[in-house]
Residue frames as a rotation matrix with the C-alpha (Angstrom) as fourth column:
UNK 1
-0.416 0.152 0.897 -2.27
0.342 -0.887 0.309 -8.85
0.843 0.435 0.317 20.31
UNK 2
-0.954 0.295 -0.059 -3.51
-0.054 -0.362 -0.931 -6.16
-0.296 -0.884 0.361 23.06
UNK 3
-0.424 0.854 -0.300 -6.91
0.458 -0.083 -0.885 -5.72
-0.781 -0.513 -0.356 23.88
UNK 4
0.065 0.463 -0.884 -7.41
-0.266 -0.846 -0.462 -2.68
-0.962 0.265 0.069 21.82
UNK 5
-0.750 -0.371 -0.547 -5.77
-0.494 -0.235 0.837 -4.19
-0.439 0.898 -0.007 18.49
UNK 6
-0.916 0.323 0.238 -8.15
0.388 0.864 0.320 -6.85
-0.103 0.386 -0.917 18.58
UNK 7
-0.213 0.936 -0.279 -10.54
0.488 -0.146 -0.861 -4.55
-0.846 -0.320 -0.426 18.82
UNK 8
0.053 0.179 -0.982 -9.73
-0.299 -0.936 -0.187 -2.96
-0.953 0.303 0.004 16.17
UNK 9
-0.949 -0.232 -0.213 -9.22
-0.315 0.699 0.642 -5.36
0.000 0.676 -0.737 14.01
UNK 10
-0.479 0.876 -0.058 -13.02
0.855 0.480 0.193 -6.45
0.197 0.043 -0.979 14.46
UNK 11
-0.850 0.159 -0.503 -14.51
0.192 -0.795 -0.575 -2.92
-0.492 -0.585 0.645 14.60
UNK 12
-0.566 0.785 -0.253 -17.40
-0.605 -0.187 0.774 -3.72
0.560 0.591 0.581 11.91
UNK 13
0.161 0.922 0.352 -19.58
-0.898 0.285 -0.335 -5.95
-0.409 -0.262 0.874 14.79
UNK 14
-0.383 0.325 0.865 -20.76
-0.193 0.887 -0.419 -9.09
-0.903 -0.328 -0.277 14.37
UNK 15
0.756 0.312 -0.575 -21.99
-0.613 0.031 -0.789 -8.31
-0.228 0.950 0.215 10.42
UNK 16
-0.219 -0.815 0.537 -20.38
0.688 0.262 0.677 -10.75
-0.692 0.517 0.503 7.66
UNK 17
0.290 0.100 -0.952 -19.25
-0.452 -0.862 -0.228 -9.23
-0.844 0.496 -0.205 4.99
UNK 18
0.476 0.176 0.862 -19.42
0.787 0.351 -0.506 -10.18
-0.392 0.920 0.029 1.24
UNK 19
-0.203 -0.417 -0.886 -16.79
-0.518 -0.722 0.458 -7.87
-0.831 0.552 -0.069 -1.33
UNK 20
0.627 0.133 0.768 -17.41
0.608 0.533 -0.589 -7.80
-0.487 0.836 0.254 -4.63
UNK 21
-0.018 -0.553 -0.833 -14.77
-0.006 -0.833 0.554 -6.79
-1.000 0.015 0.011 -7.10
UNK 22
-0.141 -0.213 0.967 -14.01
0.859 0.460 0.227 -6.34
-0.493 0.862 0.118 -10.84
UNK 23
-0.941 -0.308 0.143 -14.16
0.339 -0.820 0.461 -3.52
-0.025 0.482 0.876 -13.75
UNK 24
-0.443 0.623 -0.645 -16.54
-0.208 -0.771 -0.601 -1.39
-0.872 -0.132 0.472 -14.54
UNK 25
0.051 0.609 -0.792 -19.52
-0.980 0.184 0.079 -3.06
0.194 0.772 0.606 -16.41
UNK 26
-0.812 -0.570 -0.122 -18.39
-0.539 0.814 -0.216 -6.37
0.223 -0.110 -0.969 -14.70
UNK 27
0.101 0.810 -0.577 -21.66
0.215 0.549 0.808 -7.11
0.971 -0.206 -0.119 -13.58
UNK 28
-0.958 -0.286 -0.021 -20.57
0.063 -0.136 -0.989 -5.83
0.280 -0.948 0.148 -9.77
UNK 29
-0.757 0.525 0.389 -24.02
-0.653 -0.614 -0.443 -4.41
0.006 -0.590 0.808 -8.97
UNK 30
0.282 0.765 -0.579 -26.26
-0.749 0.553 0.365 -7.23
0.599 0.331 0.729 -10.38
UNK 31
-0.279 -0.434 -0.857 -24.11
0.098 0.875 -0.475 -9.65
0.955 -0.217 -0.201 -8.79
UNK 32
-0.999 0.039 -0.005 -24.62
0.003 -0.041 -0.999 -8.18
-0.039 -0.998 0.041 -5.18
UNK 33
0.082 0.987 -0.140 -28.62
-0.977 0.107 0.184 -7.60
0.197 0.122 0.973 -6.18
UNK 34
0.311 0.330 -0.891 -28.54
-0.182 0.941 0.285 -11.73
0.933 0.074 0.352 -6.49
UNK 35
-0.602 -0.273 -0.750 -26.48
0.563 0.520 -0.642 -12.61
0.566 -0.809 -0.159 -3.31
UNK 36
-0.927 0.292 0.233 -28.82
-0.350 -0.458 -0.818 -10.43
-0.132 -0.840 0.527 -1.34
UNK 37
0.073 0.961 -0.267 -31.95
-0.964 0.136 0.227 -11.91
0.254 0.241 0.937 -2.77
UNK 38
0.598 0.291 -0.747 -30.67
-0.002 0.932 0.362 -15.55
0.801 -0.215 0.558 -2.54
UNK 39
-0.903 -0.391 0.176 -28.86
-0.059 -0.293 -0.954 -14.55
0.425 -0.872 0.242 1.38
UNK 40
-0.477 0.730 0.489 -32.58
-0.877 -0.356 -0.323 -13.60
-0.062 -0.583 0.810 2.17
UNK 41
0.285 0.797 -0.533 -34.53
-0.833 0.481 0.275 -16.33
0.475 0.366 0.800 0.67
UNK 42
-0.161 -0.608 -0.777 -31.90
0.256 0.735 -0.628 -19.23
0.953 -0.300 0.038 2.33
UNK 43
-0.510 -0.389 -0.767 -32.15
0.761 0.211 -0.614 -17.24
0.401 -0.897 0.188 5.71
UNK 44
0.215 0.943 0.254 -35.29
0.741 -0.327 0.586 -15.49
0.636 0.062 -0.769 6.17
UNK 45
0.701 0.096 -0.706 -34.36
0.672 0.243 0.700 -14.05
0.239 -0.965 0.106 9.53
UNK 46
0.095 -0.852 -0.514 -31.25
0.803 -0.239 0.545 -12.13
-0.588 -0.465 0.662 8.62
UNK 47
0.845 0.536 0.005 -31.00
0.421 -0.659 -0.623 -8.88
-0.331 0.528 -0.782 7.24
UNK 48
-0.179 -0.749 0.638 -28.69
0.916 0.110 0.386 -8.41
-0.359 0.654 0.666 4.36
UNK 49
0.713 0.504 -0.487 -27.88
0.165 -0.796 -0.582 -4.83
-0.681 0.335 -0.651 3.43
UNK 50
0.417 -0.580 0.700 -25.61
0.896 0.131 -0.425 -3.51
0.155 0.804 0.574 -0.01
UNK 51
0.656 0.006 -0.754 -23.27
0.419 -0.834 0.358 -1.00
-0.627 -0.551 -0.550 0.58
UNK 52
0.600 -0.339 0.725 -20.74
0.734 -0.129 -0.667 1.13
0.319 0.932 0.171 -1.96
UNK 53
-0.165 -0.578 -0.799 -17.67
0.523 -0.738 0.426 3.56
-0.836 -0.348 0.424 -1.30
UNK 54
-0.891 0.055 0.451 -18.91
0.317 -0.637 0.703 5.47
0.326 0.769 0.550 -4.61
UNK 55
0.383 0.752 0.536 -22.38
0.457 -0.659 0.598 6.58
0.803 0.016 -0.596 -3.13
UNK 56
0.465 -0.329 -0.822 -20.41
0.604 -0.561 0.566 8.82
-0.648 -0.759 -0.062 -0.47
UNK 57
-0.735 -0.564 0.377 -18.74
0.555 -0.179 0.813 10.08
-0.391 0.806 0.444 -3.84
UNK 58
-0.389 0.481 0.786 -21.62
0.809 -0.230 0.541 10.33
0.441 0.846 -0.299 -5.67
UNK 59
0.361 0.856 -0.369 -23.62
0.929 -0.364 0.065 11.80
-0.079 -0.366 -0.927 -2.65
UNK 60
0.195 -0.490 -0.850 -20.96
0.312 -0.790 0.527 14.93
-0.930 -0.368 -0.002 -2.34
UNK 61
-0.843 -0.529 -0.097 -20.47
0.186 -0.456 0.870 15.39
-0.504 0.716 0.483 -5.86
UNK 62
-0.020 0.956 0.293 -24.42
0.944 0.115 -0.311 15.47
-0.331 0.270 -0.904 -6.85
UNK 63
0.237 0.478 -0.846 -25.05
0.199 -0.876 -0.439 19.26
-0.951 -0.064 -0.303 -6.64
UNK 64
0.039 -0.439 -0.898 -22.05
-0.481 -0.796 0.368 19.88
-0.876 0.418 -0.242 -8.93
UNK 65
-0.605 0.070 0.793 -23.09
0.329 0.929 0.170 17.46
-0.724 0.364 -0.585 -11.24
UNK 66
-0.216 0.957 0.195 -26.20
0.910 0.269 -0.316 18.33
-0.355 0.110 -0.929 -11.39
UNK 67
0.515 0.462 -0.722 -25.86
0.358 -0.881 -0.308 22.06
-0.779 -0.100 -0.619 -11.41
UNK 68
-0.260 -0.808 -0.529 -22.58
-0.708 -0.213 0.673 22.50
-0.656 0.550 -0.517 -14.25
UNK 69
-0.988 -0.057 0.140 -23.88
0.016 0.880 0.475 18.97
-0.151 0.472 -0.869 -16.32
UNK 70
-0.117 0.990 -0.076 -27.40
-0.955 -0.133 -0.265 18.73
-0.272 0.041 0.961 -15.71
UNK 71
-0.181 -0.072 -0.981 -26.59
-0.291 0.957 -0.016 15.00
0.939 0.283 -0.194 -14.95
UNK 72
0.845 0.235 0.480 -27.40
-0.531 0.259 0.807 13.11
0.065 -0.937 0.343 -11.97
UNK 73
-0.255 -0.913 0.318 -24.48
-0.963 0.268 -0.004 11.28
-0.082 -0.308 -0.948 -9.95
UNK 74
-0.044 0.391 0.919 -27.13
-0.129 0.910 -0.393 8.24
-0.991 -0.136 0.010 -9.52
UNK 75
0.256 0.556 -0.791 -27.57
-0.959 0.046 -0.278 8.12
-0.118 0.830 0.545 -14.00
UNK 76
0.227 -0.041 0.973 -27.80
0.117 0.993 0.014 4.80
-0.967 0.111 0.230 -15.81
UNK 77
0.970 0.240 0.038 -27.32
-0.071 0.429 -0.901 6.32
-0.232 0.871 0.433 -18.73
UNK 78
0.264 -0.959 -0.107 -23.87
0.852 0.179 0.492 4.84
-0.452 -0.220 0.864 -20.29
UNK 79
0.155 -0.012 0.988 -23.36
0.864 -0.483 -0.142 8.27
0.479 0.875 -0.064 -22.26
UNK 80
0.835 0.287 0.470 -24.29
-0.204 -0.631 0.748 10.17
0.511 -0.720 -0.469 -19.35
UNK 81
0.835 -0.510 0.207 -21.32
0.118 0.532 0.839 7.72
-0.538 -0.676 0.504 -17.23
UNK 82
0.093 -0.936 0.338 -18.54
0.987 0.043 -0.153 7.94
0.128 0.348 0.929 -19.68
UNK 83
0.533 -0.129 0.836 -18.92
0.132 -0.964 -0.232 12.07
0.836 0.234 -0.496 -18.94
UNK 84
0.535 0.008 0.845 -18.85
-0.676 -0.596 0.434 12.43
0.507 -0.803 -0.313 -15.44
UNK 85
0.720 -0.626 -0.299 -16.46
0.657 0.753 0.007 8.82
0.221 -0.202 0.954 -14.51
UNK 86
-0.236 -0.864 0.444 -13.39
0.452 -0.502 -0.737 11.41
0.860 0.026 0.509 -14.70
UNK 87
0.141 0.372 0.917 -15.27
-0.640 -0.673 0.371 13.83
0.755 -0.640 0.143 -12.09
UNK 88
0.839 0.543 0.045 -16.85
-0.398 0.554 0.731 11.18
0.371 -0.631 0.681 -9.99
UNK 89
0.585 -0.787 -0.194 -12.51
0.790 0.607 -0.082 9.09
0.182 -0.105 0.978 -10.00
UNK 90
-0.132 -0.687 0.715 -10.99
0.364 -0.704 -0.609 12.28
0.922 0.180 0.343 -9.34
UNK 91
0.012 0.300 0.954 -12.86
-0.769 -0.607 0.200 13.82
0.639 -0.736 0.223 -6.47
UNK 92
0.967 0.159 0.201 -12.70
-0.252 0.737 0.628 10.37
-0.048 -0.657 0.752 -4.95
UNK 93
0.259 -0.929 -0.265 -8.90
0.922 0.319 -0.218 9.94
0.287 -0.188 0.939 -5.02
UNK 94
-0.073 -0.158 0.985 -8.38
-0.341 -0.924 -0.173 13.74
0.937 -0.349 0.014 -3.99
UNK 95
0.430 0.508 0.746 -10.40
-0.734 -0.285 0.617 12.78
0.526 -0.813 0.250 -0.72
UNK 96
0.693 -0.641 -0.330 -8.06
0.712 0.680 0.175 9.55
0.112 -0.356 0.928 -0.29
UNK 97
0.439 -0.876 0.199 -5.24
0.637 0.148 -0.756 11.27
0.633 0.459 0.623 -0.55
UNK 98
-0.166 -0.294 0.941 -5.85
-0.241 -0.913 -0.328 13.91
0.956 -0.282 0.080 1.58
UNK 99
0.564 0.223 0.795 -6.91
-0.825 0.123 0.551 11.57
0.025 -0.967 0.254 4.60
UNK 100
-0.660 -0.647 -0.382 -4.10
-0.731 0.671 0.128 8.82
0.174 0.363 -0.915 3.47
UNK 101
-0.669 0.552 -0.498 -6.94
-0.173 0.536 0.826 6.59
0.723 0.639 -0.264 2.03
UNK 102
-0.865 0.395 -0.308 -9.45
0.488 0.524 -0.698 6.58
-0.114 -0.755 -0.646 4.94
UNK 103
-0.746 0.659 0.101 -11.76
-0.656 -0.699 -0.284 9.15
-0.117 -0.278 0.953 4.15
UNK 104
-0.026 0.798 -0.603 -14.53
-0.634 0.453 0.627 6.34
0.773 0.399 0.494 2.10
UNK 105
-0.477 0.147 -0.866 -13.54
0.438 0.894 -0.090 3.52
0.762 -0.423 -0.491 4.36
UNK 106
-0.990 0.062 -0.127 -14.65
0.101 -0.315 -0.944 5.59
-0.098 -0.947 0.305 7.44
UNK 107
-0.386 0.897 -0.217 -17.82
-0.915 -0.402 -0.031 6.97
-0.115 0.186 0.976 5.69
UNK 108
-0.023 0.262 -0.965 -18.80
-0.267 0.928 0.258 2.76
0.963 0.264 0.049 4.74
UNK 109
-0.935 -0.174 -0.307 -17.76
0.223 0.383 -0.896 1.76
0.274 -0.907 -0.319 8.70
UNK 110
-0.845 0.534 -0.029 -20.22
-0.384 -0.644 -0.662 4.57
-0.372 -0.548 0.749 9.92
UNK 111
-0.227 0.888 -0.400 -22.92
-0.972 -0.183 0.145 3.51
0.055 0.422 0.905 7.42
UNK 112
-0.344 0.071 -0.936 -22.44
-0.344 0.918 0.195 -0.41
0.874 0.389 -0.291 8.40
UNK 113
-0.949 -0.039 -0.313 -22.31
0.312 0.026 -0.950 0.07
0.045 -0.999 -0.013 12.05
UNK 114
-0.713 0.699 0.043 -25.60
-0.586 -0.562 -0.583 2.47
-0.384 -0.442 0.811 11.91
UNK 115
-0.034 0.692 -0.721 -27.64
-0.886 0.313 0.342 -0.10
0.462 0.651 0.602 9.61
UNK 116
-0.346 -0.407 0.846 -26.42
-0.911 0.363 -0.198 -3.04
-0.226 -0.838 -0.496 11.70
UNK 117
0.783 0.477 -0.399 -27.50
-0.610 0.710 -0.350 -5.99
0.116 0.518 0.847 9.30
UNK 118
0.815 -0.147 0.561 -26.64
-0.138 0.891 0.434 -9.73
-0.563 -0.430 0.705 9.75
UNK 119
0.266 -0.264 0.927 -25.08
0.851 0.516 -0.097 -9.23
-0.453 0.815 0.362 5.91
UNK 120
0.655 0.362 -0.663 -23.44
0.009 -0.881 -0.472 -6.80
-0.755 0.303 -0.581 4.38
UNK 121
0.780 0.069 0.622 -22.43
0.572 0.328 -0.752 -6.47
-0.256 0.942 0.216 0.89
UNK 122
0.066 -0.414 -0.908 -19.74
-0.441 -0.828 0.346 -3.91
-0.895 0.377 -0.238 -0.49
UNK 123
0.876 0.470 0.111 -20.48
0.204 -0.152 -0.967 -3.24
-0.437 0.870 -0.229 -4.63
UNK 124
0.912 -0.373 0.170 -17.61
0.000 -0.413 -0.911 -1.73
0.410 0.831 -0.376 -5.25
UNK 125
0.580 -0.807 -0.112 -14.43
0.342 0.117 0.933 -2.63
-0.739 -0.579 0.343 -3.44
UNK 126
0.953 -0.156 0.258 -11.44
0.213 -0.257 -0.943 -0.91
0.213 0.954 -0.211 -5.94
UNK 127
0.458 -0.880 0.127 -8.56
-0.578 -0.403 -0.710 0.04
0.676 0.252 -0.693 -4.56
UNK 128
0.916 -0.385 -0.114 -5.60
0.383 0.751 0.539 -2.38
-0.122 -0.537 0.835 -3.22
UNK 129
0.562 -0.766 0.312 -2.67
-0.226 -0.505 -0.833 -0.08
0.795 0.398 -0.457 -3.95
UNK 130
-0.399 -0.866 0.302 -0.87
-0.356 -0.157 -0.921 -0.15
0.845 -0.475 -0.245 -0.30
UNK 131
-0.646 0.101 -0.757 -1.91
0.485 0.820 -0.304 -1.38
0.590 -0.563 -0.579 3.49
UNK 132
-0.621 0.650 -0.437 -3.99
-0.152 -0.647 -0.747 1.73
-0.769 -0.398 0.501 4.55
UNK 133
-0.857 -0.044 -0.513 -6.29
-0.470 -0.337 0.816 0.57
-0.209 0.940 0.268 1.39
UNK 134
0.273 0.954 0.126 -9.75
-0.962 0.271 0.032 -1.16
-0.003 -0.130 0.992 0.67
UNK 135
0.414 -0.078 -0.907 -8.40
-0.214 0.960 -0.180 -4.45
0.885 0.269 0.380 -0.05
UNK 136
-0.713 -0.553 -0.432 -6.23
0.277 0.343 -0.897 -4.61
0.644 -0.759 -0.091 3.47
UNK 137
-0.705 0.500 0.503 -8.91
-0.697 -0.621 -0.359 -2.89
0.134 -0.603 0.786 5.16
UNK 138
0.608 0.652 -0.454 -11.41
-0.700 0.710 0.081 -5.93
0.375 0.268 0.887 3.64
UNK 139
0.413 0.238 -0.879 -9.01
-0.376 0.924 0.073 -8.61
0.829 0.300 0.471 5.05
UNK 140
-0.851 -0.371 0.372 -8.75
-0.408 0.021 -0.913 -7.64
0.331 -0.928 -0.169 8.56
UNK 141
-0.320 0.936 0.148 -12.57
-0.934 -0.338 0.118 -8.11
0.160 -0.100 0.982 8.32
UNK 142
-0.610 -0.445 0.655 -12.26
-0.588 0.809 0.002 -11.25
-0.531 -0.384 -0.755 7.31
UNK 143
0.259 0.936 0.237 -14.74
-0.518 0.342 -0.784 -11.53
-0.815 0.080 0.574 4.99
UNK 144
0.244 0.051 0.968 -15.92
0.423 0.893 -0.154 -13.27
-0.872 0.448 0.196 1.81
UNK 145
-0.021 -0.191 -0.981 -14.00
-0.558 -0.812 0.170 -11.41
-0.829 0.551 -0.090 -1.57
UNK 146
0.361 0.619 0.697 -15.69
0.434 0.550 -0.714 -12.38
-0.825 0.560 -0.070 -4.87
UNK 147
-0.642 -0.556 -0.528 -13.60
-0.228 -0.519 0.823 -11.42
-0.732 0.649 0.207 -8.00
UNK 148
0.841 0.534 -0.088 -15.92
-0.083 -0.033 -0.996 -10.51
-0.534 0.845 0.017 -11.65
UNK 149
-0.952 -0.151 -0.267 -13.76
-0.225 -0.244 0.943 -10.79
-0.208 0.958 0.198 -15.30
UNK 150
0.427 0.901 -0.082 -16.33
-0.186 -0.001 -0.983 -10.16
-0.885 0.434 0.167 -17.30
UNK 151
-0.319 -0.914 0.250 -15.12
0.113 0.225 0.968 -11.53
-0.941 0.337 0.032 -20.78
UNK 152
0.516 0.440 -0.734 -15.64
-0.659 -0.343 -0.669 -10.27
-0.546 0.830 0.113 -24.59
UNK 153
0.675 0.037 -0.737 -14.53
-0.720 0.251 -0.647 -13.16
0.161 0.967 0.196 -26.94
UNK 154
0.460 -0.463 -0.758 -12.95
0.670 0.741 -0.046 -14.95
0.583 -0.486 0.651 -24.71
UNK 155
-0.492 -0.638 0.592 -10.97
0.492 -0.765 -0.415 -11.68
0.718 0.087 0.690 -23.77
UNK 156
-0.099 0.415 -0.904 -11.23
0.911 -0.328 -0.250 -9.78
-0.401 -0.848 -0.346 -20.08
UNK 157
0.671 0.290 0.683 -12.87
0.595 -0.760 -0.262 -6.54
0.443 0.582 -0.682 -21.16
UNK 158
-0.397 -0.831 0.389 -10.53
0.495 -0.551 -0.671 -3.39
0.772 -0.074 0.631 -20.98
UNK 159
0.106 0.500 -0.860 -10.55
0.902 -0.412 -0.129 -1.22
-0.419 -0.762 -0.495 -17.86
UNK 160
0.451 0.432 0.781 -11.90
0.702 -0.712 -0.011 2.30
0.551 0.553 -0.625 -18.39
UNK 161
0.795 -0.190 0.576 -9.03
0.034 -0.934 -0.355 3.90
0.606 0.302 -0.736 -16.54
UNK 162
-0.111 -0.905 -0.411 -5.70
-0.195 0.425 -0.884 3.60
0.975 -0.018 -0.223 -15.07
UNK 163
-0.511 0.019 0.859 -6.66
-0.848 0.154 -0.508 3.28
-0.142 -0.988 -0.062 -11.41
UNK 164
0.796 0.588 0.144 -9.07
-0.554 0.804 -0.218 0.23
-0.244 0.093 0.965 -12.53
UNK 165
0.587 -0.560 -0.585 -6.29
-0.251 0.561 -0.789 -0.99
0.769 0.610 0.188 -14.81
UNK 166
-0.238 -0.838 0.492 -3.51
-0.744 -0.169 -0.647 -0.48
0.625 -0.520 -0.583 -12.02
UNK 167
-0.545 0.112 0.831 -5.58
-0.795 0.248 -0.554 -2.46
-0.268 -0.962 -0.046 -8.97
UNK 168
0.755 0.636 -0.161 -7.68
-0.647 0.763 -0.019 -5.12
0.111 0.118 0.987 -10.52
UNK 169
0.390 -0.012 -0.921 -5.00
-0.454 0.867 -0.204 -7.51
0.801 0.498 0.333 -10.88
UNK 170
-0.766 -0.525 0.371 -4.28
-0.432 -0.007 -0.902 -7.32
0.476 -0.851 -0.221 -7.43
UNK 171
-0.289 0.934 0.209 -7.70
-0.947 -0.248 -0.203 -7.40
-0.138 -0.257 0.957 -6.61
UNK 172
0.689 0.250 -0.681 -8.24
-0.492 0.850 -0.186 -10.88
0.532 0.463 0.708 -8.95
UNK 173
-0.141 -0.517 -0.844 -5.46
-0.067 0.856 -0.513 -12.28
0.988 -0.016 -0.155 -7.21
UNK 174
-0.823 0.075 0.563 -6.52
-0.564 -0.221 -0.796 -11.65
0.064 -0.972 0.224 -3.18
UNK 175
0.061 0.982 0.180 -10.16
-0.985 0.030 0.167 -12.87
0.159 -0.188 0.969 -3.95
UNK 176
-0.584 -0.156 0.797 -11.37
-0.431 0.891 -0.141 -16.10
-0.688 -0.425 -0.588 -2.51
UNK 177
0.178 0.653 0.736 -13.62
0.490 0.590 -0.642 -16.71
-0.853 0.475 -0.214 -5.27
UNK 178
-0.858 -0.499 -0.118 -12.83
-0.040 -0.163 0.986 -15.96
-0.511 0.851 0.120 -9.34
UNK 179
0.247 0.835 0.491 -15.57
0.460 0.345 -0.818 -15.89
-0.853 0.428 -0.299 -11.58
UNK 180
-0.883 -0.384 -0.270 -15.01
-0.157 -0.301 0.941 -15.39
-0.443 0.873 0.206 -15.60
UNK 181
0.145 0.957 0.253 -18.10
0.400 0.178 -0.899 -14.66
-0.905 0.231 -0.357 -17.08
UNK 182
-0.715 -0.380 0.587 -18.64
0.696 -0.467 0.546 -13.81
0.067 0.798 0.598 -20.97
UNK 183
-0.949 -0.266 -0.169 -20.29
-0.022 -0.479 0.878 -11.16
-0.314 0.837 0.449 -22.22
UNK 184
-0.668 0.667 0.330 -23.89
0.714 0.450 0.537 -11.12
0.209 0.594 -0.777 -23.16
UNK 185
-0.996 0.079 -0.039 -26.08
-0.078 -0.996 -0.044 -9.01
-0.042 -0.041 0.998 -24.89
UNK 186
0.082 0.965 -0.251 -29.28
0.100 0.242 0.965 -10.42
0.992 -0.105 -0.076 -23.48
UNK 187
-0.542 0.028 0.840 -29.61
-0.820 -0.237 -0.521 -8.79
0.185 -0.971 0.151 -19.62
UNK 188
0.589 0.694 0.414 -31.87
-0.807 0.482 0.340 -12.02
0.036 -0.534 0.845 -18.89
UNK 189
0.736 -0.290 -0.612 -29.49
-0.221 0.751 -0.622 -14.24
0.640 0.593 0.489 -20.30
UNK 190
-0.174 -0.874 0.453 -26.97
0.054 -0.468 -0.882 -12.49
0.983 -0.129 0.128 -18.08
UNK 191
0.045 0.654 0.755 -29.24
-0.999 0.008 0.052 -12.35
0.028 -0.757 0.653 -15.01
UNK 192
0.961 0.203 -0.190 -29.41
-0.171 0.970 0.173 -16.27
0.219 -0.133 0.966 -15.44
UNK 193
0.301 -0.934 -0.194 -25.74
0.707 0.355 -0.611 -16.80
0.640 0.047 0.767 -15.33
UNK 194
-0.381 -0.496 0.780 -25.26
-0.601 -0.508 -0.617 -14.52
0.703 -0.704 -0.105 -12.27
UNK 195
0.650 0.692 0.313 -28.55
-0.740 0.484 0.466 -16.29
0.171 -0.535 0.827 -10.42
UNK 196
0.757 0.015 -0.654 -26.08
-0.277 0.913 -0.299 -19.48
0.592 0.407 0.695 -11.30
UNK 197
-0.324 -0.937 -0.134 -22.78
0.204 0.069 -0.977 -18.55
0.924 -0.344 0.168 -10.01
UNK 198
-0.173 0.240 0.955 -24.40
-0.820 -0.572 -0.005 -16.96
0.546 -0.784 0.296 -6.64
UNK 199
0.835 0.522 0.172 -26.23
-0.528 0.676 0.514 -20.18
0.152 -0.520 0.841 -6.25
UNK 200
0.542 -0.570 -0.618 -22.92
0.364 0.822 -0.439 -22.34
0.758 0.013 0.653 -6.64
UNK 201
-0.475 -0.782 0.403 -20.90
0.143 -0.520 -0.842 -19.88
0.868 -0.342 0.359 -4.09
UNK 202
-0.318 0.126 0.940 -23.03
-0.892 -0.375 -0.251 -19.66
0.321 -0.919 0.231 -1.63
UNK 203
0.838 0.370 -0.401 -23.20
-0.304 0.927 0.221 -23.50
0.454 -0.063 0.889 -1.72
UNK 204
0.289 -0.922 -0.259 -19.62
0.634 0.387 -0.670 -23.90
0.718 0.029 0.696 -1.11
UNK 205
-0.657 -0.698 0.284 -19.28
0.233 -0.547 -0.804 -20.69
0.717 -0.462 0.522 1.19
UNK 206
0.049 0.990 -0.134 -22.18
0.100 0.129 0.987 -20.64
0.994 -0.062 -0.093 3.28
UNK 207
0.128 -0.631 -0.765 -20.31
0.992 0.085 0.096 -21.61
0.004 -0.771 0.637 6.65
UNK 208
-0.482 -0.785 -0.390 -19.16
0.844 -0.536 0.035 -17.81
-0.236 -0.312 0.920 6.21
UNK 209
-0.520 0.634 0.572 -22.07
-0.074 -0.701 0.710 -16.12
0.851 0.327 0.411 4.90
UNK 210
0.119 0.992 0.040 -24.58
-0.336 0.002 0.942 -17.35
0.934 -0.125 0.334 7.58
């Protein structure tokens, strides 16, 4: 390769990077909460930040959210989320489409590059549809791509909307790491059994985290 591809190809710096994928409700955000707590606690020294291509979404759709709903883009509540999801998956594939799928990745570059941490996370990795896409975009990077099923009776829970449905199983099959977790409707219970898997993965992958 020339000069420049290689440069491009390595334009996120010296950061590793850590993807997490999986449906909505998979546990995506808790999971990256743990690998940054046990990232820090293993390697005092290095500074581990979480990033998301939905809060560039969320940030640009807030007003109208807020002003037509009288919801926030940031809610927790799931009542509140099953309204605005349509909004929030629309206005984010509009803005792919209209920059053939770079607009988020650019806005995530800009916000890794300016934060400039040893570690960085991405919450929400989602789309693998074609080669201008998050998932090709994540494995020039080289990093580390953690796949969630989250499972309800044994059963991977349904996705909450064809673009989830369409790209996960791409998604599950790229990742370097699988994880099938059930269900549970104790959040501590659930919190243990992320704490668990983090700890076993970042035994085994360490070499690439640190």
């Amino acid at each position: 390769k020339t000069a420049l591809a290689l440069q491009e190809d390595n334009y996120m710096g010296n950061t590793k990077l850590i993807a997490v994928t999986g449906l909505a409700r998979s546990g995506k955000d808790s999971f990256a909460s743990e690998i940054k707590k046990q990232v820090t606690d293993l390697a005092p020294d290095k500074s581990v930040g979480i990033f998301a291509f939905a809060e560039g979404v969320r940030k640009e759709i807030q007003f109208f959210l807020q002003e037509n709903f009288s919801i926030s883009a940031w809610t927790e509540k799931e009542e509140e989320k099953k309204i605005i999801r349509p909004f929030l998956v629309a206005y984010g594939n509009a803005k792919r489409d209209l920059s053939k799928n770079r607009y988020w990745i650019e806005k995530l570059e800009k916000q890794i590059q300016q934060r400039q941490c040893d570690v960085s996370i991405i919450s929400d990795l989602r789309f693998a549809e074609n080669e201008t896409d998050e998932l090709a975009w994540f494995k020039k990077q080289n990093g580390l791509h953690i796949h969630l099923d989250r499972l309800v009776d044994g059963q991977e829970m349904k996705a909450p909307n064809e673009f989830e449905e369409k790209n996960n199983p791409k998604l599950r099959e790229a990742a370097d790491v699988v994880l099938k977790m059930e269900y549970e409707e104790s959040l501590d219970a659930f919190k243990k059994t992320v704490k668990t898997n983090v700890e076993n993965i970042l035994e085994k992958e360490i070499g690439r985290i640190l």
